[in-house]
N, CA, C and O atoms as a GROMACS GRO file, in nm:
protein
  460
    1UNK      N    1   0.082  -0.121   0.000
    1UNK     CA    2   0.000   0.000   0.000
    1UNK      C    3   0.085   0.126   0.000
    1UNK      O    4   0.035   0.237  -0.018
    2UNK      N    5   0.210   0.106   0.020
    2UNK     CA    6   0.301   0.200   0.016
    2UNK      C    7   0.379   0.167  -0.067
    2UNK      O    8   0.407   0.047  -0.069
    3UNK      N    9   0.444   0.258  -0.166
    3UNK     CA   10   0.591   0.232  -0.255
    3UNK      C   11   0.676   0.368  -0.256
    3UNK      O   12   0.648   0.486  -0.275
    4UNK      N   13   0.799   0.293  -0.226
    4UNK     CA   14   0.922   0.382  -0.181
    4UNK      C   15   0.989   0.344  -0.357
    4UNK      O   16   0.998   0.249  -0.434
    5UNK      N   17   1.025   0.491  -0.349
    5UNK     CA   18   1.132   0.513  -0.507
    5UNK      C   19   1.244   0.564  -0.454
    5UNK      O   20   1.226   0.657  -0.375
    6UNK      N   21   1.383   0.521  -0.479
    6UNK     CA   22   1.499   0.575  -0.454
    6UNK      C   23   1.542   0.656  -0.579
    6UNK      O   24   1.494   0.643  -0.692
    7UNK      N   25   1.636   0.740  -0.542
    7UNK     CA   26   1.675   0.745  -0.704
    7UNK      C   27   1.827   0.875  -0.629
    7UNK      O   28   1.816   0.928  -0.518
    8UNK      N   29   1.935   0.895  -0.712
    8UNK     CA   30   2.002   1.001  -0.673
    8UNK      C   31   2.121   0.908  -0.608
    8UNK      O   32   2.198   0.974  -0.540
    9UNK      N   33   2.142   0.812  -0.613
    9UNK     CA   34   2.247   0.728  -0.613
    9UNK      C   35   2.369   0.808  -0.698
    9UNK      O   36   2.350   0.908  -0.767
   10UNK      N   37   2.510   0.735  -0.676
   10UNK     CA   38   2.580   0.753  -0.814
   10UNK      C   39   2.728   0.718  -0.824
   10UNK      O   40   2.775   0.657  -0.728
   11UNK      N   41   2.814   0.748  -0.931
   11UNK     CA   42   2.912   0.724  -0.862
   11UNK      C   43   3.022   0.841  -0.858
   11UNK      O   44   3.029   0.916  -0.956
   12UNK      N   45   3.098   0.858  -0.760
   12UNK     CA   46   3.161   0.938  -0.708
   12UNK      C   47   3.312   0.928  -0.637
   12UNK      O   48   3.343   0.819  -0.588
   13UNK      N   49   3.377   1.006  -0.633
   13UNK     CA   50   3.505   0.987  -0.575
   13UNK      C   51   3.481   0.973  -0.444
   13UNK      O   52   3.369   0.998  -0.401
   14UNK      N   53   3.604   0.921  -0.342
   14UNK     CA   54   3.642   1.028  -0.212
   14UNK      C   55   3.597   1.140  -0.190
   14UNK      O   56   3.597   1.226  -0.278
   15UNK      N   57   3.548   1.162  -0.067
   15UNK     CA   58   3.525   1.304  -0.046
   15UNK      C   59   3.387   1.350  -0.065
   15UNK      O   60   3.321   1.408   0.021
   16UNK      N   61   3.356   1.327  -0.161
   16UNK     CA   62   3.288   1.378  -0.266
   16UNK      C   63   3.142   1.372  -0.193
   16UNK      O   64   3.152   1.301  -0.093
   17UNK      N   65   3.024   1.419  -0.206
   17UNK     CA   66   2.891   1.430  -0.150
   17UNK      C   67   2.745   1.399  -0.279
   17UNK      O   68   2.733   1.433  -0.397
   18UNK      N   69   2.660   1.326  -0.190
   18UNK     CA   70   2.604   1.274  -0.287
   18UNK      C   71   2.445   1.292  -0.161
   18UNK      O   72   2.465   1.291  -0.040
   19UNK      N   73   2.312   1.306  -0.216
   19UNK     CA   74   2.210   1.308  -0.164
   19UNK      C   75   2.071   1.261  -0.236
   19UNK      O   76   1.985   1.327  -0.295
   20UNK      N   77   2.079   1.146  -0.213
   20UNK     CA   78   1.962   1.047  -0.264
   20UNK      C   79   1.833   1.071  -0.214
   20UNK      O   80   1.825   1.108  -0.097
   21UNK      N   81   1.746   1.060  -0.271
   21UNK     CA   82   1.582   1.072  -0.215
   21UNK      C   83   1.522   0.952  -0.191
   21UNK      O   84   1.581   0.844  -0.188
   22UNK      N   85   1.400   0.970  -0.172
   22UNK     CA   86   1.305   0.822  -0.164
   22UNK      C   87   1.165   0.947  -0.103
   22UNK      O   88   1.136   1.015  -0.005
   23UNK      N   89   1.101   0.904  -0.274
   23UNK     CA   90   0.975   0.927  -0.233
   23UNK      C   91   0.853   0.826  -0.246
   23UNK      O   92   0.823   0.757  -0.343
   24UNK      N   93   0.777   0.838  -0.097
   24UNK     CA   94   0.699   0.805  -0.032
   24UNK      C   95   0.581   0.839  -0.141
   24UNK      O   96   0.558   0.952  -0.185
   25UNK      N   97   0.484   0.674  -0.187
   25UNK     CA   98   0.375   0.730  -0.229
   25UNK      C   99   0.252   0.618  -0.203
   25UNK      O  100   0.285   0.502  -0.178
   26UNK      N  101   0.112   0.653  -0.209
   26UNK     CA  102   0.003   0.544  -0.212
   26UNK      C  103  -0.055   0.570  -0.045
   26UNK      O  104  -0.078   0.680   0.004
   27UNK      N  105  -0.070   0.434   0.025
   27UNK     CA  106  -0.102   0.556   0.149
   27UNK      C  107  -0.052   0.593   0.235
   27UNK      O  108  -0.046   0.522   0.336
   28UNK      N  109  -0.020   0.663   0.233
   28UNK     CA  110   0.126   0.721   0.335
   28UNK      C  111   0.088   0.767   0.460
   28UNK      O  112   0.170   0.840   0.515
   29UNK      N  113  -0.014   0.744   0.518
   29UNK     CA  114  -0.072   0.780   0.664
   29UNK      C  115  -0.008   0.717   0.736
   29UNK      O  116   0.024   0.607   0.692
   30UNK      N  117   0.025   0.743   0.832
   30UNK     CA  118   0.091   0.702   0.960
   30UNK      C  119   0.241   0.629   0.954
   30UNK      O  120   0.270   0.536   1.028
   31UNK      N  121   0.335   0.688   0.851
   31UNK     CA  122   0.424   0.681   0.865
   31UNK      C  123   0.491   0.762   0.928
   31UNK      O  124   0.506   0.880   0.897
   32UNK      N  125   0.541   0.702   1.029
   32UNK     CA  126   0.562   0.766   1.139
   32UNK      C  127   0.730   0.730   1.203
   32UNK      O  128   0.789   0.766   1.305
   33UNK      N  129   0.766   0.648   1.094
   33UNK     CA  130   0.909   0.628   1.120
   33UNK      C  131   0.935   0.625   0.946
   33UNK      O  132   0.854   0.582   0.864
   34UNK      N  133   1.091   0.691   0.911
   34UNK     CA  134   1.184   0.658   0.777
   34UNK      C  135   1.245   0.639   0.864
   34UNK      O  136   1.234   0.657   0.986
   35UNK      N  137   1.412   0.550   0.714
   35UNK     CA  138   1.533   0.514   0.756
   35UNK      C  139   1.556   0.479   0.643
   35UNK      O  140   1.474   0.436   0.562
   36UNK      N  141   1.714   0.499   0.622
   36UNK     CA  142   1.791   0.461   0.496
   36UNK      C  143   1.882   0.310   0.558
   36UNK      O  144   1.951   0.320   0.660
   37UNK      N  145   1.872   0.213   0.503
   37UNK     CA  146   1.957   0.136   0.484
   37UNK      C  147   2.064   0.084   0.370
   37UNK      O  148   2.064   0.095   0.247
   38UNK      N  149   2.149   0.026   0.460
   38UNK     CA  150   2.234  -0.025   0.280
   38UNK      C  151   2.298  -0.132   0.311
   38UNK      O  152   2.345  -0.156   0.422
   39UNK      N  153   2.303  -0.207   0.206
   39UNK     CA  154   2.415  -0.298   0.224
   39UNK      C  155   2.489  -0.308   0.117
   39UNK      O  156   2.448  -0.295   0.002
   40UNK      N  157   2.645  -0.342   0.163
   40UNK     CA  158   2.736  -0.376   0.049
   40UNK      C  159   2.727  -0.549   0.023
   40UNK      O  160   2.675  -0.641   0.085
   41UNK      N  161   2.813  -0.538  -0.113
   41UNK     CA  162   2.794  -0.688  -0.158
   41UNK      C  163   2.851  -0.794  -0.031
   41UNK      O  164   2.955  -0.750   0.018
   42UNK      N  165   2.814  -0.896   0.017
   42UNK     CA  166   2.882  -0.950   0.079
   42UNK      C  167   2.835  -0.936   0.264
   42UNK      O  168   2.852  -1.015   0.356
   43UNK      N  169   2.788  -0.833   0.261
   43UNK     CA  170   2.738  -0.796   0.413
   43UNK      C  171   2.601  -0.799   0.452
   43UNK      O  172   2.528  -0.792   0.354
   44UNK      N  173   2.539  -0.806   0.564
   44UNK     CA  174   2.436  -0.774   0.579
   44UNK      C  175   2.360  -0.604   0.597
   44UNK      O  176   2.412  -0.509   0.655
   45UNK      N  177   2.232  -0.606   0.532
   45UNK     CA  178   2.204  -0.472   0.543
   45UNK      C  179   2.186  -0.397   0.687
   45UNK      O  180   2.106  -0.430   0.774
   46UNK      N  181   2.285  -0.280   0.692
   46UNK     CA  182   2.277  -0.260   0.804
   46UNK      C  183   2.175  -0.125   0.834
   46UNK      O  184   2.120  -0.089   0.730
   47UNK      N  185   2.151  -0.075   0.909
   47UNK     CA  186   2.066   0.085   0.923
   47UNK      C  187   2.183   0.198   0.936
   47UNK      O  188   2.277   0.190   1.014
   48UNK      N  189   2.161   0.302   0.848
   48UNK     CA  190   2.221   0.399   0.806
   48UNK      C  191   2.200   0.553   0.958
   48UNK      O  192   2.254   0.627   1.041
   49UNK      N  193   2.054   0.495   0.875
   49UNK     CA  194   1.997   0.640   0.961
   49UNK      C  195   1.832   0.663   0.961
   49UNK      O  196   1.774   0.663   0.852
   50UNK      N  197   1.776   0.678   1.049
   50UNK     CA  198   1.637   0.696   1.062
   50UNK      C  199   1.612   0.826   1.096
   50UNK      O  200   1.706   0.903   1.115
   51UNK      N  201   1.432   0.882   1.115
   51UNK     CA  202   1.396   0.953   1.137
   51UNK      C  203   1.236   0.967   1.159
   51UNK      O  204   1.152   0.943   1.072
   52UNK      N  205   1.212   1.004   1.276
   52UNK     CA  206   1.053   1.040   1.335
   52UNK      C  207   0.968   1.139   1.291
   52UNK      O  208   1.019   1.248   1.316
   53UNK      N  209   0.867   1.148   1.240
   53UNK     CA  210   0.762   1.243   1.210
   53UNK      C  211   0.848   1.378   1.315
   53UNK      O  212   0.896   1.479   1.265
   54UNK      N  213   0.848   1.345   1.478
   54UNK     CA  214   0.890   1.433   1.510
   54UNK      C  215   1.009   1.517   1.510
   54UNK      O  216   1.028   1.629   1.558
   55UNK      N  217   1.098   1.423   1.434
   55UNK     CA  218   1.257   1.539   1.432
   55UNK      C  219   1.344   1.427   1.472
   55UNK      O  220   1.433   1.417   1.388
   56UNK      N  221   1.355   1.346   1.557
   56UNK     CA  222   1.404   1.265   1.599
   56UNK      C  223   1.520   1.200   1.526
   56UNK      O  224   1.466   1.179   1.417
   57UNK      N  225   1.640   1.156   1.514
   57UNK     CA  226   1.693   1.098   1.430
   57UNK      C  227   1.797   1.028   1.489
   57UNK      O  228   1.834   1.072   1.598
   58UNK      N  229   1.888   0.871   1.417
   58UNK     CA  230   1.959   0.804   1.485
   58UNK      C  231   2.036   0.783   1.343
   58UNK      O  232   1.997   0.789   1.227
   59UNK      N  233   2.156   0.760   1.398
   59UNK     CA  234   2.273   0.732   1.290
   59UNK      C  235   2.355   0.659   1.329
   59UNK      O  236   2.411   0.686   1.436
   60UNK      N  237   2.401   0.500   1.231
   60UNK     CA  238   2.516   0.438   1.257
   60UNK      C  239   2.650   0.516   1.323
   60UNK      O  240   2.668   0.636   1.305
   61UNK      N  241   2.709   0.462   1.373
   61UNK     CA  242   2.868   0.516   1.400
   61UNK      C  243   2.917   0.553   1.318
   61UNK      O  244   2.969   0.665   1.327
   62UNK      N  245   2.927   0.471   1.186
   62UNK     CA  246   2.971   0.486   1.083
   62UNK      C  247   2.969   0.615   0.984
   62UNK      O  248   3.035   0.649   0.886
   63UNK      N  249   2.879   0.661   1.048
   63UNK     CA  250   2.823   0.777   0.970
   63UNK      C  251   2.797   0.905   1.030
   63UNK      O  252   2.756   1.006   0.973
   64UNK      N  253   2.826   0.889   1.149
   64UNK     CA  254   2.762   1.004   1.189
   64UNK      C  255   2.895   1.126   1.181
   64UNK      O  256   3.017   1.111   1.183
   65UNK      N  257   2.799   1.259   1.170
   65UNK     CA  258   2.876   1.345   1.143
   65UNK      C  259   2.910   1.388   0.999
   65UNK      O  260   2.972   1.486   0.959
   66UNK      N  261   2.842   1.268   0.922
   66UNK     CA  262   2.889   1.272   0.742
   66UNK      C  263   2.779   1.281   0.693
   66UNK      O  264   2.762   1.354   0.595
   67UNK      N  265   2.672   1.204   0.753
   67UNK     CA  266   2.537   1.196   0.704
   67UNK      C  267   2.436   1.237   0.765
   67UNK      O  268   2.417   1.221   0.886
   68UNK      N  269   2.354   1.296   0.682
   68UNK     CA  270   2.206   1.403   0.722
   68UNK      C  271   2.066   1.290   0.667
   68UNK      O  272   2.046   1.237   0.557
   69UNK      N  273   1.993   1.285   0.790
   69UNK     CA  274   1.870   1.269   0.709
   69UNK      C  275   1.738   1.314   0.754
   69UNK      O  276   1.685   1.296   0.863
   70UNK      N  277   1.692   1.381   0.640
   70UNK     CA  278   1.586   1.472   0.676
   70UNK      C  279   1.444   1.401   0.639
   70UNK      O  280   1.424   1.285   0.602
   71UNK      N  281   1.349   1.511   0.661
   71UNK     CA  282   1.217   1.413   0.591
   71UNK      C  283   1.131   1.549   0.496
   71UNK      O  284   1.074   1.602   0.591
   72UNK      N  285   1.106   1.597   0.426
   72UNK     CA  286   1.001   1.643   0.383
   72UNK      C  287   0.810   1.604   0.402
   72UNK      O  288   0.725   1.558   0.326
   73UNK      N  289   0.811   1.649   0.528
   73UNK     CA  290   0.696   1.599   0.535
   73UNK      C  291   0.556   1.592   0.404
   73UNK      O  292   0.474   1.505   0.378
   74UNK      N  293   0.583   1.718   0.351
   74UNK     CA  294   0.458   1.745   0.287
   74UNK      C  295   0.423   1.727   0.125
   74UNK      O  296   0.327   1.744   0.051
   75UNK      N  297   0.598   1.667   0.114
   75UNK     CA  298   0.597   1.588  -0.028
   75UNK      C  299   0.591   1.448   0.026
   75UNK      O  300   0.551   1.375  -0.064
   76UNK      N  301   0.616   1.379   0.140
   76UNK     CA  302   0.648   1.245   0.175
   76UNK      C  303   0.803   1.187   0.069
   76UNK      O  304   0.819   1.095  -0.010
   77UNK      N  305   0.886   1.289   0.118
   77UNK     CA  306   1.060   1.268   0.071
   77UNK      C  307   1.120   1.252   0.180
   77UNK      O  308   1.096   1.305   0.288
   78UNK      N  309   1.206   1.172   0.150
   78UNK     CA  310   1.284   1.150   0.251
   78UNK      C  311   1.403   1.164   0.172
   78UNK      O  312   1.402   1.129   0.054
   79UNK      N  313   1.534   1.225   0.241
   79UNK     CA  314   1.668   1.231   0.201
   79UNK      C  315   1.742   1.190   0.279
   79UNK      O  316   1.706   1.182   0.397
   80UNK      N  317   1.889   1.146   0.232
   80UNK     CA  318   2.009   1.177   0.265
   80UNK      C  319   2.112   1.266   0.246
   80UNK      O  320   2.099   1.328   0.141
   81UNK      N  321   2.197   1.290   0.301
   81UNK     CA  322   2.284   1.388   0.239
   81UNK      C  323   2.414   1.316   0.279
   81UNK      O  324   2.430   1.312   0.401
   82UNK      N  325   2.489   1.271   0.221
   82UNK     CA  326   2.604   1.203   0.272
   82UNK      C  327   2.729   1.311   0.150
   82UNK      O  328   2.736   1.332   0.029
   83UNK      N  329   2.824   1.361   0.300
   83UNK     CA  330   2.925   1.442   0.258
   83UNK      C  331   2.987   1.345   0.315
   83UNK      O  332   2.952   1.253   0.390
   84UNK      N  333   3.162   1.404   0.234
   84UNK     CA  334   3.279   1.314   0.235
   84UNK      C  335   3.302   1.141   0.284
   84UNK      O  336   3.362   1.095   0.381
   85UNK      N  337   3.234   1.077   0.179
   85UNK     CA  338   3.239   0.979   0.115
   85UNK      C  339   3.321   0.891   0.110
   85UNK      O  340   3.409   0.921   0.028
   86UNK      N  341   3.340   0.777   0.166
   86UNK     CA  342   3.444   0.678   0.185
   86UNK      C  343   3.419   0.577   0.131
   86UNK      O  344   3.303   0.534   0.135
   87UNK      N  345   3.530   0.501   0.059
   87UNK     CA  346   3.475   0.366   0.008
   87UNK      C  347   3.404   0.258   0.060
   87UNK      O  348   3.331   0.178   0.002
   88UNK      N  349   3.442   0.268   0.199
   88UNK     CA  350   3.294   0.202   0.227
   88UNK      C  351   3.182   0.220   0.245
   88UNK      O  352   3.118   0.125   0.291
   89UNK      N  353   3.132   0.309   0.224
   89UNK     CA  354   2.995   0.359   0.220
   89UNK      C  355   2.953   0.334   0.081
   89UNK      O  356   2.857   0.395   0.033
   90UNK      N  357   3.029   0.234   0.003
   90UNK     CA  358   2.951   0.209  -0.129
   90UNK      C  359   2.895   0.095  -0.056
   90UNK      O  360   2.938   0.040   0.045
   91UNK      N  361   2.761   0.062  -0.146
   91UNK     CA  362   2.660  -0.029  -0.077
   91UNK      C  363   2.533   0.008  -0.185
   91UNK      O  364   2.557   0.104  -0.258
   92UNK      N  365   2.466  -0.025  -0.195
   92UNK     CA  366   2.318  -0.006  -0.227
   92UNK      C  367   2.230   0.055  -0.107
   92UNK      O  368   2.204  -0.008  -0.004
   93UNK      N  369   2.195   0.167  -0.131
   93UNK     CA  370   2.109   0.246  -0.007
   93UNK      C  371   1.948   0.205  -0.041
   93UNK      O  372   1.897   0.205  -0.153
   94UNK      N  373   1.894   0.176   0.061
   94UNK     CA  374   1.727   0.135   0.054
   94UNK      C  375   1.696   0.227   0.142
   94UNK      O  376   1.777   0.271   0.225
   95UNK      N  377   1.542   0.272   0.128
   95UNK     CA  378   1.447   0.369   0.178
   95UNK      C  379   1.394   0.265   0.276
   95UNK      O  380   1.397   0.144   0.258
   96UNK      N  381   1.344   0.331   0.385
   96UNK     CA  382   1.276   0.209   0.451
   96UNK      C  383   1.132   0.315   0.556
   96UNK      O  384   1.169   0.421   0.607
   97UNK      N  385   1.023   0.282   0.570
   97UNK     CA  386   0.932   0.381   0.600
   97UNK      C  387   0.866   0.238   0.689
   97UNK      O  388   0.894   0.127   0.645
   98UNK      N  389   0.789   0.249   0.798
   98UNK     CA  390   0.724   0.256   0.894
   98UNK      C  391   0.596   0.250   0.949
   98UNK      O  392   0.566   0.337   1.031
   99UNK      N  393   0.529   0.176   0.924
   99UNK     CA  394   0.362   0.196   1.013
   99UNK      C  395   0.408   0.151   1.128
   99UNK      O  396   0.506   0.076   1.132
  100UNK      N  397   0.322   0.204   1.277
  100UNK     CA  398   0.284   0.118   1.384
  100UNK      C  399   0.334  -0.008   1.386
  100UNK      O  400   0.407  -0.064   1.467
  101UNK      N  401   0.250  -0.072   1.212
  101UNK     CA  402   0.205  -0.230   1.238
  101UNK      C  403   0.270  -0.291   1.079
  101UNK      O  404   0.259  -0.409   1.045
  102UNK      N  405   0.323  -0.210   1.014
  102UNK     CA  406   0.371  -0.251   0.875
  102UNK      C  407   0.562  -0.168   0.812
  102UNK      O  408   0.609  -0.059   0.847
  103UNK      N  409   0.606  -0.239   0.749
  103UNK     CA  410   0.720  -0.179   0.718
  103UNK      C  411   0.750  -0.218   0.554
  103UNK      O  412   0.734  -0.328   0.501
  104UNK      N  413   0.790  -0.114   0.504
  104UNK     CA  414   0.804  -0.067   0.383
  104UNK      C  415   0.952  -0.054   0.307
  104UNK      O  416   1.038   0.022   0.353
  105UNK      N  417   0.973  -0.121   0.206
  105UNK     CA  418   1.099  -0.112   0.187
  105UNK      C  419   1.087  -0.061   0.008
  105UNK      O  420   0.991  -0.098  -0.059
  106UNK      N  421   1.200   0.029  -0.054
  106UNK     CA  422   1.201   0.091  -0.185
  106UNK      C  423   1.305  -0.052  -0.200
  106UNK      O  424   1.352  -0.140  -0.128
  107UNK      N  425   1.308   0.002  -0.386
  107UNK     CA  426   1.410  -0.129  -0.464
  107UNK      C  427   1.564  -0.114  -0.411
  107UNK      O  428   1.634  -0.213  -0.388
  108UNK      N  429   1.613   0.031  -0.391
  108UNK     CA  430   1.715   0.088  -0.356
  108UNK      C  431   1.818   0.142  -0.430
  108UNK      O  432   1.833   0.051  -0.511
  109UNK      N  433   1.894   0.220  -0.458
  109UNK     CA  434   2.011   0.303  -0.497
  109UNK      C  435   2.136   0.291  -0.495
  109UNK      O  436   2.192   0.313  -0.387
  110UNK      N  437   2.214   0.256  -0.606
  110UNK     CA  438   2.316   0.251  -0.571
  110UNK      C  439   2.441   0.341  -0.538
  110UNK      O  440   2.439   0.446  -0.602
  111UNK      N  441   2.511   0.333  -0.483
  111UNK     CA  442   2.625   0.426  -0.427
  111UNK      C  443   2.740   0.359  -0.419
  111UNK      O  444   2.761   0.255  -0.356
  112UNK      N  445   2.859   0.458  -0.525
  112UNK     CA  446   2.973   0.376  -0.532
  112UNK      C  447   3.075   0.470  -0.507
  112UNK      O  448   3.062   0.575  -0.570
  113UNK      N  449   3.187   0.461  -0.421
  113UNK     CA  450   3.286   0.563  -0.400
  113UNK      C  451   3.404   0.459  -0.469
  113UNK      O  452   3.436   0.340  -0.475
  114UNK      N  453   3.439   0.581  -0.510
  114UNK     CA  454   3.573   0.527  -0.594
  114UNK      C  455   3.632   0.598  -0.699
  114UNK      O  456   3.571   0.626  -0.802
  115UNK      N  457   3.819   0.649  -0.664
  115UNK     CA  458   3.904   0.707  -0.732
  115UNK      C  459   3.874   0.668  -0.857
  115UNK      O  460   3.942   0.708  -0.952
   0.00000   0.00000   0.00000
């Protein structure tokens, strides 16, 4: 009843900053939690970074300090913003959204750092 679109993936050097979307569409009531996940080839998908209707937000170790994630409430967008970019943070990034009682996952985005 919900479908998440990623898109804004890409590939990129070191350093370099990249900010993917995922928009939220169909019925989007009571999503009340996002989160970006990703996984690289070989690993399990881990959680990036979430975020609460109310502001709220949690970020891997891995990331924090590099990565932003916001929500557009009133388009139902969700972003990332990931500045200075490390090769491991290539992975495939997935949208991930939230009911109470249901959870929602997009196809996902890819993200590749590399000289």
């Amino acid at each position: 009843q919900v479908q998440l679109v990623e898109s804004g993936g890409g590939l990129v050097p070191p350093g370099a900053s990249l900010r993917p979307s995922c928009a939220a569409s169909g019925i989007i009531s009571r999503l009340n939690v996002m989160a970006w996940y990703r996984q690289a080839p070989g690993k399990q998908r881990e959680l990036v970074a979430l975020i609460t209707t109310g502001g709220s937000t949690n970020y891997a170790d891995s990331v924090k300090g590099r990565f932003t994630i916001s929500r557009e409430q009133e388009t139902n967008t969700l972003y990332l913003q990931m500045n200075r970019l490390k090769p491991e943070d290539a992975a495939v990034y997935y949208c991930n959204a939230a009911r109470p009682t249901k959870m929602y996952w997009g196809q996902g985005t890819q993200v590749t750092v590399s000289s």
